[in-house]
Every structure is written in C-alpha cells, then in structure tokens.
N, C-alpha and C positions, 0 to 999 in steps of 0.2 A: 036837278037832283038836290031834293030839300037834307042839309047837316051836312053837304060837301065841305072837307076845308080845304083855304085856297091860302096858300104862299106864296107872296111874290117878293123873289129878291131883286135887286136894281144890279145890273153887269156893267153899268160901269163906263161904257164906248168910250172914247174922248171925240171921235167925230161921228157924224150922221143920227141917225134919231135916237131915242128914249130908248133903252133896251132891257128888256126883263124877261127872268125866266120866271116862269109860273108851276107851281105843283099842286095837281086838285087831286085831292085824297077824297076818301069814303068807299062804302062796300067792298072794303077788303085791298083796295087796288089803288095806283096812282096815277095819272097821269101829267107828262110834261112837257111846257109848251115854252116858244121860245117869242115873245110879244111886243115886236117895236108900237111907236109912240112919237107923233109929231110935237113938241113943244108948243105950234097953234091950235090941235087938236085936244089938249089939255087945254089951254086957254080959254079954249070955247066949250067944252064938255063939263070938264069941271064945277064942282060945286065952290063956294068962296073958301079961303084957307085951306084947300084938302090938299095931302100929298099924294103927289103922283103916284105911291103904293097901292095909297086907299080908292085912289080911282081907278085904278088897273085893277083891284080886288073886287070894286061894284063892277067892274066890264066884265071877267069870270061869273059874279053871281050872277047877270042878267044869265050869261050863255047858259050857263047849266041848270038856271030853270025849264030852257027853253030844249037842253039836249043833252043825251047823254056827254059824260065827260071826254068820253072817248070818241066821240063824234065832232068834238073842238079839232079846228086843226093844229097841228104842231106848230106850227112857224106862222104870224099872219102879223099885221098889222091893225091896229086898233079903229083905222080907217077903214077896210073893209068889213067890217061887221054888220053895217045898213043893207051892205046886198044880200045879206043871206035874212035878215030882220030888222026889215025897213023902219021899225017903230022906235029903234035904238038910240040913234040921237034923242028924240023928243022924250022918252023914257030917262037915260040916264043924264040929260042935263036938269031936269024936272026935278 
C-alpha cells in the first residue's frame, strides 16, 4: 500500500523480546499490530546505526507493499515473516 503511515512505539517489556505496537494508517482506516523482535534478529537484519523503530518501520513497509494492511497479522514476530516472503531477509538487510 504505496503513502501508508506506519507508527511504531516501543512497549517497553523488561523480559523476553523487543516489543512494539505498530499502527498502519491510510485509506481512511488503521490498523494494529502488536510485533516482537529478537535482539540477534535485529543484529543481523539491521542496517549499521538504525534504531530498532526504523527497522521495524522498514519491516511494515516491505509488508504492505507486498499486502494489504489488513491482511498483516495482528501479533507475529519479525522472525516469521520469510515464510510468508521468503525474499525478506535478503531484501531488508540489503
């Protein structure tokens, strides 16, 4: 969905992964998703310098090129995104 905006706030956890809620806005409507995050998954995904926000913001744009907003699931982790589009890793660490 090309002019979606995507906001991601950081939740905070104190134990287990990276946690963020995420809200993709555009055509009138929102949707929100709730999107952990391994700290070696970042490590290794990641571009040099990037915050964890702005990488979690490129993992939304990939998806909603790729599908409706409303077709993201609600709850997922950032690890399984290669089985649904396997080009992901090579894509967003590139």
């Amino acid at each position: 969905m090309l002019g979606a905006r995507i906001e991601v706030t950081d939740l905070q956890r104190p134990d287990g992964p990276l946690t963020f809620e995420v809200v993709v806005g555009g055509g009138g409507s929102a949707t929100r998703h709730e999107v952990t995050l391994s700290q070696e998954d970042f490590e290794r995904l990641s571009r040099e310098d990037e915050t964890v926000e702005a990488f979690i913001e490129r993992c939304f744009a990939f998806l909603v090129e790729r599908e409706p907003k409303e077709s993201i699931l609600v709850s997922f982790d950032v690890s399984v995104i290669p089985r649904y589009f396997p080009e992901f890793e090579e894509t967003i660490s590139g």
